[in-house]
Backbone as CSV, one residue per row, in Angstrom:
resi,resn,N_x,N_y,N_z,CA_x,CA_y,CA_z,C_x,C_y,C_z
1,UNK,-19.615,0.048,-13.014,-19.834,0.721,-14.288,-18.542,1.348,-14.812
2,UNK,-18.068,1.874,-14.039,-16.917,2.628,-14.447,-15.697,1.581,-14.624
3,UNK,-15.612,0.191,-13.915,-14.721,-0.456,-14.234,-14.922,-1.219,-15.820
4,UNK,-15.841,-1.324,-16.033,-16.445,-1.847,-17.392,-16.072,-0.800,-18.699
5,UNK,-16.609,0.110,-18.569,-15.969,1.464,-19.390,-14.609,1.209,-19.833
6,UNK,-13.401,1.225,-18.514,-12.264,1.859,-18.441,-11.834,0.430,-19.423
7,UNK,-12.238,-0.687,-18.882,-11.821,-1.912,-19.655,-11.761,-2.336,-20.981
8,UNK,-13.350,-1.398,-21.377,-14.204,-1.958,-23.282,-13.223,-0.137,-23.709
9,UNK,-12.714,0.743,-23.045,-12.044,1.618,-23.970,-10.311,0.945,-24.185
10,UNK,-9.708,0.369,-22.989,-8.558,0.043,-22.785,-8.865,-1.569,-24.095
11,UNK,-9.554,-2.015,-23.916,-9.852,-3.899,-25.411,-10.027,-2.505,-26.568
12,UNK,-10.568,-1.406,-26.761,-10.756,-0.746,-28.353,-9.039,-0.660,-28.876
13,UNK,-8.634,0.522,-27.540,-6.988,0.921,-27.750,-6.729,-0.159,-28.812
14,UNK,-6.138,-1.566,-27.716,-5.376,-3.176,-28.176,-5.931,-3.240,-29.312
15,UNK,-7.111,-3.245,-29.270,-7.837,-4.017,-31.055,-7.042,-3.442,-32.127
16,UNK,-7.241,-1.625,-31.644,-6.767,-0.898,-32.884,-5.573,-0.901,-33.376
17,UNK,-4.724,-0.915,-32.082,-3.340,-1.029,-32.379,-2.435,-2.114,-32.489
18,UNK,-2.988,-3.551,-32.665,-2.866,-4.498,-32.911,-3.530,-5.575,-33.453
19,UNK,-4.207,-4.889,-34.488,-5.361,-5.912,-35.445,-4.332,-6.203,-36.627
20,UNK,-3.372,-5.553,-36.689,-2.942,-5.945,-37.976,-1.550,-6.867,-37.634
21,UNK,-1.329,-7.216,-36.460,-0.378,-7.983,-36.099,-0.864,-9.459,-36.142
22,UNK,0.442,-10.095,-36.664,0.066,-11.192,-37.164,-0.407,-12.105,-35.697
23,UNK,0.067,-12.038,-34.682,-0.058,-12.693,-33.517,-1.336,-12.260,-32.931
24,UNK,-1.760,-11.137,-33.459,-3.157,-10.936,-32.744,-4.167,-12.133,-32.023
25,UNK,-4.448,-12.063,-31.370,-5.398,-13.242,-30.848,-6.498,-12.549,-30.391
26,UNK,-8.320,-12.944,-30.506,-9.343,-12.704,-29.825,-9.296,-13.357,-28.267
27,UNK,-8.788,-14.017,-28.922,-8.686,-15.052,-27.396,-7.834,-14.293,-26.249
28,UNK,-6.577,-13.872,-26.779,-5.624,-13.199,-25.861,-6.165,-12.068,-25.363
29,UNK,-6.410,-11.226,-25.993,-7.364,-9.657,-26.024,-8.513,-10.051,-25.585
30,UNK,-9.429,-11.105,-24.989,-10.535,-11.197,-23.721,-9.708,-11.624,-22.578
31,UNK,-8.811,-12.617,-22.809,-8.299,-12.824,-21.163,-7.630,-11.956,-20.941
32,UNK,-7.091,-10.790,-21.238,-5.946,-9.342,-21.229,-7.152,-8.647,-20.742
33,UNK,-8.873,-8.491,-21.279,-9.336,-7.770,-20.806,-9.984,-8.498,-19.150
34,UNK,-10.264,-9.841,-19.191,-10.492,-9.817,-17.676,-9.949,-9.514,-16.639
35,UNK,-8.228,-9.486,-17.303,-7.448,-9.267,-15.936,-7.737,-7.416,-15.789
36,UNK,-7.706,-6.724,-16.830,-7.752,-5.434,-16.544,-9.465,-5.018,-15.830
37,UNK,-9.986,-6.430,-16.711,-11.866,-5.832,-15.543,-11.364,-5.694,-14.139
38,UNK,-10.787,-6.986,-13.582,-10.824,-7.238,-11.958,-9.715,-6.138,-11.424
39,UNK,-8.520,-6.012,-11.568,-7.830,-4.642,-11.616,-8.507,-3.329,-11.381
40,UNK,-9.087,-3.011,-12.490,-9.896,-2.106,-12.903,-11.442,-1.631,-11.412
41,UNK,-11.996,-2.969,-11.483,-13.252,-2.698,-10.188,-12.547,-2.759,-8.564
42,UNK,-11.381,-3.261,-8.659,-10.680,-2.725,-7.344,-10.227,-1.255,-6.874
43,UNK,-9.720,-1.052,-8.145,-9.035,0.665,-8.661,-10.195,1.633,-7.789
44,UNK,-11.153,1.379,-8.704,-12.387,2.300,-9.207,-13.092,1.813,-7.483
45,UNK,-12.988,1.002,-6.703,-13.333,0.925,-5.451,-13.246,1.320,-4.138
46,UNK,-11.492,1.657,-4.558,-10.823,2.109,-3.784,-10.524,3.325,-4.038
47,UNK,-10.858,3.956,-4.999,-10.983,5.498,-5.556,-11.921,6.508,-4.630
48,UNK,-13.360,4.944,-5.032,-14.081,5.571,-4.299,-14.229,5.640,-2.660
49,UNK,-13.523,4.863,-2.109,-13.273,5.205,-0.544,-12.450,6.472,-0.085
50,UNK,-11.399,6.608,-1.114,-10.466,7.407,-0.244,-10.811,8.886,-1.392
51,UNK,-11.435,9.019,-2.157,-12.374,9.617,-2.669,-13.663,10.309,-1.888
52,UNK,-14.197,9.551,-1.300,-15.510,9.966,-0.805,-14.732,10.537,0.844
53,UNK,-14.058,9.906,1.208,-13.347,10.349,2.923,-12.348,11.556,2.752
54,UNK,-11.767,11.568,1.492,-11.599,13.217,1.359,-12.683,14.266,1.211
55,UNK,-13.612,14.297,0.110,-14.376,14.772,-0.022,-15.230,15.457,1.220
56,UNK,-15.401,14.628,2.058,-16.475,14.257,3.197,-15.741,15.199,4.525
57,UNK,-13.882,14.893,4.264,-13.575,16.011,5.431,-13.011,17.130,4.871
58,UNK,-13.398,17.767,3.685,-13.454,18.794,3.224,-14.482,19.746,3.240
59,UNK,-15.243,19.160,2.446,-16.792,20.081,1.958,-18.073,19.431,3.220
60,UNK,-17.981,18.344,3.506,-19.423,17.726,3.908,-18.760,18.121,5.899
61,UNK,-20.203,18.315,6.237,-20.403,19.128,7.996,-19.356,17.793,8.298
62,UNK,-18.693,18.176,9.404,-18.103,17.422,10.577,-18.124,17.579,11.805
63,UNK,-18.487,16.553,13.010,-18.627,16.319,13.981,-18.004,15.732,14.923
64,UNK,-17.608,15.948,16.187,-17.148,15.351,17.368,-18.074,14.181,17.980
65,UNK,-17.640,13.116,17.559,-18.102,11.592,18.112,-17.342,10.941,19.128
66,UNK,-17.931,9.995,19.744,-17.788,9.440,21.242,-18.006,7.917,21.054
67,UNK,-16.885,7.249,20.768,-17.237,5.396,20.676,-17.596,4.946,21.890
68,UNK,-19.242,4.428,21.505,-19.356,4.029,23.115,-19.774,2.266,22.999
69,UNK,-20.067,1.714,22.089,-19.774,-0.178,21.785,-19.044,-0.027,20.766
70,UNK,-19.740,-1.454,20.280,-19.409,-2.520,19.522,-20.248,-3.033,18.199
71,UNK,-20.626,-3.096,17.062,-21.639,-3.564,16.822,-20.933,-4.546,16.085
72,UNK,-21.363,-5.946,16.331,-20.772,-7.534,16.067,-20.983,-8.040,14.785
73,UNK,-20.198,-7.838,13.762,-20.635,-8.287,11.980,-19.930,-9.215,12.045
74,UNK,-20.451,-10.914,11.732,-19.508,-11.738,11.582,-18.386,-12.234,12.309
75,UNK,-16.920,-11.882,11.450,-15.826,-11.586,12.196,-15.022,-10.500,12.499
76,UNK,-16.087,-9.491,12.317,-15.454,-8.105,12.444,-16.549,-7.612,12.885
77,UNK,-16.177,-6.492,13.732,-16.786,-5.293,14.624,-17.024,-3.779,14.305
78,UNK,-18.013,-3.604,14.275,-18.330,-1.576,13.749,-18.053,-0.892,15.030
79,UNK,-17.232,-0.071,15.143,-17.479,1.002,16.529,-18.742,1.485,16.173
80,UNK,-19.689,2.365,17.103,-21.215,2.634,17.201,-20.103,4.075,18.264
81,UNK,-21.103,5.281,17.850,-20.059,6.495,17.921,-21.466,7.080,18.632
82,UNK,-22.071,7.843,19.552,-22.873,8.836,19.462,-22.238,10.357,19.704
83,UNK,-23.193,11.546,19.121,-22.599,12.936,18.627,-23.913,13.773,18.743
84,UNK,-23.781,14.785,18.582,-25.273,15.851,18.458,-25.072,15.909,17.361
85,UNK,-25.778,16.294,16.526,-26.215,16.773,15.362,-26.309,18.320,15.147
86,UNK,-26.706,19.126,13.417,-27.591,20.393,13.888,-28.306,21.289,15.028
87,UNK,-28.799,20.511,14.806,-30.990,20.260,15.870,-30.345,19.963,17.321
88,UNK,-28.741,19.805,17.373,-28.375,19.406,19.052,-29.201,17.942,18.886
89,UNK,-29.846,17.242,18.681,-30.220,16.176,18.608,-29.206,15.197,18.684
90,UNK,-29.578,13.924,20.049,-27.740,13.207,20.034,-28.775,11.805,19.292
91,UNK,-27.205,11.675,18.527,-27.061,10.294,17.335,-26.807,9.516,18.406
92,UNK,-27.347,7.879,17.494,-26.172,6.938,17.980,-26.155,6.080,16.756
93,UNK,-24.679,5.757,16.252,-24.993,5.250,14.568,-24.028,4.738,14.203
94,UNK,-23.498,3.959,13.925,-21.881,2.878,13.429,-21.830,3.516,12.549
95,UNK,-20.349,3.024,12.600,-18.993,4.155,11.315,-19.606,2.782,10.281
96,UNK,-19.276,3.475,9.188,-19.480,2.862,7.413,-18.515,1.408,7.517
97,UNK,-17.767,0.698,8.078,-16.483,-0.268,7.732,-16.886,-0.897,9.284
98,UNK,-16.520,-2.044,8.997,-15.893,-2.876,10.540,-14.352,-3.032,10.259
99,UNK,-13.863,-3.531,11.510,-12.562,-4.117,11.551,-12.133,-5.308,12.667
100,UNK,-10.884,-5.886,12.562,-10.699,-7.176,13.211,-10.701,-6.338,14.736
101,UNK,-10.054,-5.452,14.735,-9.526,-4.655,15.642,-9.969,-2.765,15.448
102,UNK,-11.701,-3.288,16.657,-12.034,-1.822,16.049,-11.771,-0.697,17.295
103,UNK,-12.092,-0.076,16.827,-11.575,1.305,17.828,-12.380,1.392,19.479
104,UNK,-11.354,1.716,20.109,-11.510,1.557,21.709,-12.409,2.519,22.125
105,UNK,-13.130,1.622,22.555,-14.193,2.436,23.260,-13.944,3.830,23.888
106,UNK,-14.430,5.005,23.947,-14.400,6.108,24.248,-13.222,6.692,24.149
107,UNK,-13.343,6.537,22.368,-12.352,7.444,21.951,-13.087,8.373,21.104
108,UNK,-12.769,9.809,21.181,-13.145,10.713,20.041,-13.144,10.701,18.977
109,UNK,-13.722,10.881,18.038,-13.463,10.442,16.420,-14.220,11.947,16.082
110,UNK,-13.204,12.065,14.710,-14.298,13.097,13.478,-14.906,12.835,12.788
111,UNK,-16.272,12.604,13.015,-16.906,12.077,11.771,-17.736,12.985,11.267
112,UNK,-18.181,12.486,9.818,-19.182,12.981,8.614,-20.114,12.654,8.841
113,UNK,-21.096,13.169,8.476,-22.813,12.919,8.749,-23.578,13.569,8.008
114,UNK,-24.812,13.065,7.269,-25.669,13.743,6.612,-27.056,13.692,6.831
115,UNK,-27.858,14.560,6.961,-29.385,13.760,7.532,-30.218,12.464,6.354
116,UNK,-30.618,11.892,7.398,-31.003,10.240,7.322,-30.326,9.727,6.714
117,UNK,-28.649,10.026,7.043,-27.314,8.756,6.843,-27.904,7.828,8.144
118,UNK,-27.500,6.257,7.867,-27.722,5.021,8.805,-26.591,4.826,9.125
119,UNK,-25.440,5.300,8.485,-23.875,5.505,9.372,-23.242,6.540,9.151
120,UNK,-22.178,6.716,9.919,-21.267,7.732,9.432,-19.986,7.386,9.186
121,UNK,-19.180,8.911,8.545,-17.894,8.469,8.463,-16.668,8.555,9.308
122,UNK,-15.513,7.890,9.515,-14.395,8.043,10.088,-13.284,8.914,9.496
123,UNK,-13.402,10.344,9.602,-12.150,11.136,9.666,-11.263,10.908,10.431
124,UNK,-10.986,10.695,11.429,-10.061,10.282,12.227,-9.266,8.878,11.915
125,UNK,-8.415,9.045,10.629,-8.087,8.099,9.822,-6.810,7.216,11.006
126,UNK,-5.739,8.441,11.535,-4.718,7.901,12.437,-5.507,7.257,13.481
127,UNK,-6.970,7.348,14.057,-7.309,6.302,15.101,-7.522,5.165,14.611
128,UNK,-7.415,4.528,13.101,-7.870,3.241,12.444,-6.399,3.448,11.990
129,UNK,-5.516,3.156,12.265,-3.702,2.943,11.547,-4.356,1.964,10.668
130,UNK,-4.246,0.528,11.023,-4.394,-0.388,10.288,-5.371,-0.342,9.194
131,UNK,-6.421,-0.004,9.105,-7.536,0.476,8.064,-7.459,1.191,7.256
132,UNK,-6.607,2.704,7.790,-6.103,3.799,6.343,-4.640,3.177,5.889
133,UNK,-3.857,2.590,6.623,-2.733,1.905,5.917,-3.109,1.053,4.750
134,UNK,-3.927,-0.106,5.042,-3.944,-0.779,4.083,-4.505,-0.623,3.189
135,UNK,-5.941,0.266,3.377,-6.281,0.697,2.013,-5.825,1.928,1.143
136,UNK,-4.395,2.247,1.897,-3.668,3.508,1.381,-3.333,2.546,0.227
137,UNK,-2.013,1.402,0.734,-1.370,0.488,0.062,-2.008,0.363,-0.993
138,UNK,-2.983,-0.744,-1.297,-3.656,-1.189,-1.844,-4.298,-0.218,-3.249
139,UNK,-3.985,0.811,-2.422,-4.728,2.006,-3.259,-3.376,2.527,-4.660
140,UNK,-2.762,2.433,-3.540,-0.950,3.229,-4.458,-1.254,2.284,-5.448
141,UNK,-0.972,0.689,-4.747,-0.353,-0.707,-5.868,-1.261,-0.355,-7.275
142,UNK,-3.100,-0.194,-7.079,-4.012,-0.468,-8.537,-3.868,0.494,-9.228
143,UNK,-3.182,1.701,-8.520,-2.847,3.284,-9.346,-1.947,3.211,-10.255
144,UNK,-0.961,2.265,-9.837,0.525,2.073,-10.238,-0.217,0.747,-11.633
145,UNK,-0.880,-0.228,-11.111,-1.326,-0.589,-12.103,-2.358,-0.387,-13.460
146,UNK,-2.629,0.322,-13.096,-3.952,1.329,-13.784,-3.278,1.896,-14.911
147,UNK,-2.088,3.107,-14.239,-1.649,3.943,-15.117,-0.224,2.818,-16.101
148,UNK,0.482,1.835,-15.741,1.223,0.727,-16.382,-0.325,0.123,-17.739
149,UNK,-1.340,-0.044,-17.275,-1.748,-1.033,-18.311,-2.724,0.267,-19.667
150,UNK,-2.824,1.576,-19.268,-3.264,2.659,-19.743,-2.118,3.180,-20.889
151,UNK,-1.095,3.307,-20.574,0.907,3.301,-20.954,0.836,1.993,-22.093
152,UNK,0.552,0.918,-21.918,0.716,-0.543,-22.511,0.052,-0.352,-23.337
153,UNK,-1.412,0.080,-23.491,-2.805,-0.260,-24.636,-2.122,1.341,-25.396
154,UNK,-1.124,2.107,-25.179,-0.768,3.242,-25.995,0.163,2.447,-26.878
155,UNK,0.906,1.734,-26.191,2.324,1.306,-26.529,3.067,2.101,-26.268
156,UNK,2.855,2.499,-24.711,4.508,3.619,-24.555,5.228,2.528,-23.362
157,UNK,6.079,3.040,-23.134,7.402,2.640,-22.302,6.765,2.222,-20.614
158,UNK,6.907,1.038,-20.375,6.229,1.147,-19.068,7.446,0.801,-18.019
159,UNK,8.715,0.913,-18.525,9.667,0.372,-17.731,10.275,1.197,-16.269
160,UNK,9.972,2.128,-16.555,10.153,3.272,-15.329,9.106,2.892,-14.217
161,UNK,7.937,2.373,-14.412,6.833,1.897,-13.277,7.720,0.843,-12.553
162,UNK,8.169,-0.350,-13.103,8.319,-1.330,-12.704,9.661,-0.910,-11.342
163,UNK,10.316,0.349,-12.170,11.637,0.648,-11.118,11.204,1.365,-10.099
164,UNK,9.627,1.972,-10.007,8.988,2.943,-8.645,8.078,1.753,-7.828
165,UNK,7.834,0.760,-8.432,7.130,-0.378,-7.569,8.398,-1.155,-6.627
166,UNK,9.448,-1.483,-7.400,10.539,-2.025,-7.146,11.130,-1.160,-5.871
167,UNK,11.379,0.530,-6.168,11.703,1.185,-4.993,11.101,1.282,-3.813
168,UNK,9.558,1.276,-3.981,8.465,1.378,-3.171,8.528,0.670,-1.832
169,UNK,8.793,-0.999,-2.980,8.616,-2.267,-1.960,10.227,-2.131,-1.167
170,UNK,10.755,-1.790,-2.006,12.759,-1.915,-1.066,12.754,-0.841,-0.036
171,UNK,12.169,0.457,-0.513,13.313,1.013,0.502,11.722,1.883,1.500
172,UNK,10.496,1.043,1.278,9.193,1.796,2.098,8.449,0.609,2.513
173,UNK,7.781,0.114,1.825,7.300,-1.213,2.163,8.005,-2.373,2.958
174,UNK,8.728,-2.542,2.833,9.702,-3.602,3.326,10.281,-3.322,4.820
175,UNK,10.742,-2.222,4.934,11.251,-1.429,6.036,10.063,-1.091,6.897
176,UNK,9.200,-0.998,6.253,7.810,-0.299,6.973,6.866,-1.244,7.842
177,UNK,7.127,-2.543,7.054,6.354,-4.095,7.219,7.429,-4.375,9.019
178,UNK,8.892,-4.129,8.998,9.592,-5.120,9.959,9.425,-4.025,11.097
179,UNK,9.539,-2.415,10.677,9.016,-1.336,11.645,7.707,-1.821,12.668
180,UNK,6.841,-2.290,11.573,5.551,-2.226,12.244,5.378,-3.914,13.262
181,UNK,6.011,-5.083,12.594,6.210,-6.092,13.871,7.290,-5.532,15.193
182,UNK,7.870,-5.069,14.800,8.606,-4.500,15.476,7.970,-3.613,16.729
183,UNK,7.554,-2.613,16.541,6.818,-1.740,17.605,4.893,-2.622,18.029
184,UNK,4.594,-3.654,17.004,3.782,-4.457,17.660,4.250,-5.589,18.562
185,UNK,5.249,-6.250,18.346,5.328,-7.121,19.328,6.354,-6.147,20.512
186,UNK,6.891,-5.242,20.527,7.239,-4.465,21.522,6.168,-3.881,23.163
187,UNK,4.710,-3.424,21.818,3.732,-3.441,22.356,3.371,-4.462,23.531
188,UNK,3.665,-5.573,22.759,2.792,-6.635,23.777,3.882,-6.557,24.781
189,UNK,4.888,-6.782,24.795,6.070,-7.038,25.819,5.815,-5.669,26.738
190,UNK,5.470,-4.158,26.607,5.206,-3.158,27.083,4.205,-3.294,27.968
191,UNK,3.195,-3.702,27.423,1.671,-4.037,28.210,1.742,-4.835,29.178
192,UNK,2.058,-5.685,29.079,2.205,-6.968,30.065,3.316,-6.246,31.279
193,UNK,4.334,-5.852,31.101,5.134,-5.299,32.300,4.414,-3.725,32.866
194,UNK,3.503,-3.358,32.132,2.861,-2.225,32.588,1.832,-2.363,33.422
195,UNK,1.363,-3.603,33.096,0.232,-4.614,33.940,-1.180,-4.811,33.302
196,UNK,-1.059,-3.990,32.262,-2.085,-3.880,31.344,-2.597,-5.240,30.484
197,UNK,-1.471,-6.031,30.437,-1.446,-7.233,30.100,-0.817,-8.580,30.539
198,UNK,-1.481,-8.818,32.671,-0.133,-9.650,33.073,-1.258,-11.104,32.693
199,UNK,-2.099,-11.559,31.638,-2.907,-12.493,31.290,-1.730,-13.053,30.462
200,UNK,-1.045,-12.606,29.609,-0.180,-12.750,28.430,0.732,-14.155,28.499
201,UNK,0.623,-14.695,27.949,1.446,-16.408,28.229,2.511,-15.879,28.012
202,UNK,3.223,-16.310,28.694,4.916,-16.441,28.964,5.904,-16.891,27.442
203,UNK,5.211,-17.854,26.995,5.552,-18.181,25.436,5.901,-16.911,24.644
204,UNK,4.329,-16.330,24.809,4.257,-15.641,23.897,4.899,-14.030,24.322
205,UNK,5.730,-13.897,25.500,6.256,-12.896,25.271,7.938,-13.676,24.877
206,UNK,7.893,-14.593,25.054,9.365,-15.213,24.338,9.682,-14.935,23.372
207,UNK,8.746,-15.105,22.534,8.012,-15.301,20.853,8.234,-13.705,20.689
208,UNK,7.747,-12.746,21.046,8.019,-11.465,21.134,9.465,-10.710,21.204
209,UNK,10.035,-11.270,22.066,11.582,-10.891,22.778,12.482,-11.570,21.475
210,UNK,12.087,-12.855,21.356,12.446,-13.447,19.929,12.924,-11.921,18.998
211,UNK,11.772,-11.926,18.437,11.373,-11.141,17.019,12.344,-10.261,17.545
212,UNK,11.769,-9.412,18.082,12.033,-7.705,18.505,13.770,-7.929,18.206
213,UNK,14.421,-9.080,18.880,15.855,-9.133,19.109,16.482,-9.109,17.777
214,UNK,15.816,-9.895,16.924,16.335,-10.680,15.742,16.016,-9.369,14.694
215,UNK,14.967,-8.563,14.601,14.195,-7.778,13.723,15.357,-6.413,13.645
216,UNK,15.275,-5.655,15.013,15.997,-5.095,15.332,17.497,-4.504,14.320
217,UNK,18.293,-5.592,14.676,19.839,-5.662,13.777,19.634,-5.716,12.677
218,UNK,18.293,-6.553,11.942,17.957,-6.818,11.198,17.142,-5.578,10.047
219,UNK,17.020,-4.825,10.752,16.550,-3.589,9.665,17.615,-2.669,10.006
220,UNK,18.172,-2.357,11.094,19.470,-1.600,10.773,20.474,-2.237,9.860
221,UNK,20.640,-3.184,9.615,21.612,-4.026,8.347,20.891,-3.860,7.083
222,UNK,19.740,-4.202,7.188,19.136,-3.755,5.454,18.753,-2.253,5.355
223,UNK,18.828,-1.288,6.010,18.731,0.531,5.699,19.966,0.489,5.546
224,UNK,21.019,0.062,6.587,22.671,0.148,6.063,22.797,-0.099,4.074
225,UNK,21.916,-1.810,4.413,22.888,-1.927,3.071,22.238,-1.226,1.279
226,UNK,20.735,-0.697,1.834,20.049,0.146,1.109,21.289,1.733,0.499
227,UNK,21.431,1.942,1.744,21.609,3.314,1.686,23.893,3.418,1.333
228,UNK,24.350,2.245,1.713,25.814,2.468,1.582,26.273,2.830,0.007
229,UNK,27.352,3.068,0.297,27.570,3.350,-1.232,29.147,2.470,-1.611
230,UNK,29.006,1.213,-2.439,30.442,0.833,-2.771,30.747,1.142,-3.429
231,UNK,32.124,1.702,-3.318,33.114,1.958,-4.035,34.245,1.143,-4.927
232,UNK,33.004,0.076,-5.920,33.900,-0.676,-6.776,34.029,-0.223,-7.796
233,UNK,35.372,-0.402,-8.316,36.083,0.059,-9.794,35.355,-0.921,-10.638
234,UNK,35.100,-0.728,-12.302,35.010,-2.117,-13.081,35.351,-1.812,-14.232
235,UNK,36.576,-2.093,-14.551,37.166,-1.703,-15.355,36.341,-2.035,-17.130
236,UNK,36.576,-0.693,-17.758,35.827,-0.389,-18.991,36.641,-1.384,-19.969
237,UNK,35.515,-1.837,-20.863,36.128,-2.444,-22.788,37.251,-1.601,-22.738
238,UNK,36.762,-0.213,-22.911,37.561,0.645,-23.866,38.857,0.799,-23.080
239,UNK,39.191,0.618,-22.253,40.229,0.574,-21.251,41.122,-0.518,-21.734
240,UNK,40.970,-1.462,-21.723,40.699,-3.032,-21.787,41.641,-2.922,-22.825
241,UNK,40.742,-2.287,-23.804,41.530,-2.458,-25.269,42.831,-1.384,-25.495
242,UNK,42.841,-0.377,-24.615,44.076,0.486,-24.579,45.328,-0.166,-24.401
243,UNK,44.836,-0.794,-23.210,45.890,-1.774,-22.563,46.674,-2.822,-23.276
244,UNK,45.993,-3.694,-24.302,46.039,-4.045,-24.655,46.962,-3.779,-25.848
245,UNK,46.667,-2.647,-26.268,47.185,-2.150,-27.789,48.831,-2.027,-27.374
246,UNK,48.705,-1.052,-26.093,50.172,-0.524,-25.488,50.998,-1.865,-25.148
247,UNK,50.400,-2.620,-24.953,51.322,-3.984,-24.389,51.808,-4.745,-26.148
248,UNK,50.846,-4.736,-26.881,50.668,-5.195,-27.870,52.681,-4.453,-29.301
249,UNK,52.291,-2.684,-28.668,53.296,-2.334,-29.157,54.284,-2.736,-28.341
250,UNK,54.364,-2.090,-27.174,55.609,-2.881,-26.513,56.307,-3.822,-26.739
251,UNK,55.575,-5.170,-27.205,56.403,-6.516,-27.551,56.994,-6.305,-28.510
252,UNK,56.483,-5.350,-29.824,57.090,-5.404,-30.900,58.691,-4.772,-30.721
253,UNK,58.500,-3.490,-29.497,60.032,-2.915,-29.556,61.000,-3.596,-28.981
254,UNK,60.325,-4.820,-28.394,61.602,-5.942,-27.577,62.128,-6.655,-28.810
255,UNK,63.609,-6.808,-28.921,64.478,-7.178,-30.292,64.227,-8.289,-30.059
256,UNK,64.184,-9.469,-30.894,63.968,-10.822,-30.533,65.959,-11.593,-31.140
């Protein structure tokens, strides 16, 4: 609902402020608005996740939970948490989300709970890295797009977005992406000599030792070349033309 709204006010903006342009198109101004629908119901989706999981470890009761399975969706897995309640009454009830990689059995979690909820929630956002990461991401990128196509249907300046997406991905995203193969395939190479993992094919700690080696130099050379500062001259027009003038008189005072 709300993505529909944000879309038929963002097609009024365009209409109004470009009905009298000769290029106007109906045609252009519906496919301009589908891309902002699908945009738009991701936004408004992901609002509401990280929306409702603030909310929830603010104002709404919280509880000390105990992952004790698995519950099997497909290709992804719910941790199943039990907790007391009020009433001391003990739950047993899967977190709201599955994942490829869900949380290890008998680990503590904070979760939200409300009476006759059929799940609860995961406060304990750092025990799901991968789960609050990506829907952090995901969350920044439709914000960044949201407020760019809100800027556009005004007709103001959207060129400053494009240089905080641009920074985002260079000097956080990018660095953050080779960080994280980095201390994962480290992982595996860790486990396996710890004994935690001596199942591990031999390949695949090659494949590991690989990366880690290559990755390594490889983000200390791109933070280097992020962060250095060169010190090149480039010489100005107006310079250019000084030079020029002075050489210009000069010839004249040589006697011919």
């Amino acid at each position: 609902m709300y993505a529909l709204i944000f879309t038929l006010f963002i097609l009024i903006v365009l209409y109004v402020r470009k009905k009298e342009n000769p290029n106007f198109s109906f045609k252009n101004l519906l496919f301009f608005g589908l891309i902002v629908w699908i945009i738009s119901l991701f936004f408004f989706w992901l609002s509401g996740l990280v929306g409702s999981s603030v909310y929830a470890s603010l104002f709404e009761k919280n509880y000390e939970a105990k992952v004790i399975s698995h519950q099997t969706l497909n290709d992804t897995k719910k941790a199943v948490v039990e907790f007391k309640n009020d009433q001391n009454k003990t739950l047993v009830l899967p977190l709201n989300y599955g994942s490829s990689d869900p949380i290890a059995i008998g680990t503590i979690l904070k979760v939200s709970y409300k009476n006759g909820d059929q799940q609860v929630k995961n406060l304990s956002f750092w025990e799901d890295k991968t789960t609050t990461f990506i829907v952090l991401i995901f969350f920044i990128i439709f914000s960044f797009a949201i407020l760019g196509i809100t800027l556009y249907a005004f007709g103001r300046d959207i060129s400053f977005i494009w240089k905080i997406v641009i920074g985002f991905v260079m000097y956080i995203l990018f660095p953050a992406a080779m960080l994280g193969f980095i201390v994962a395939m480290s992982w595996v190479i860790w486990e396996y000599f710890d004994g935690k993992r001596d199942d591990t094919p031999i390949w695949v700690l090659g494949v590991c030792s690989l990366f880690v080696t290559i990755l390594i130099p490889a983000l200390i050379g791109y933070i280097k070349m992020l962060f250095e500062k060169n010190d090149i001259k480039i010489e100005e027009n107006s310079n250019s033309k000084r030079i020029k003038a002075r050489l210009s008189k000069f010839n004249k005072r040589i006697p011919k």
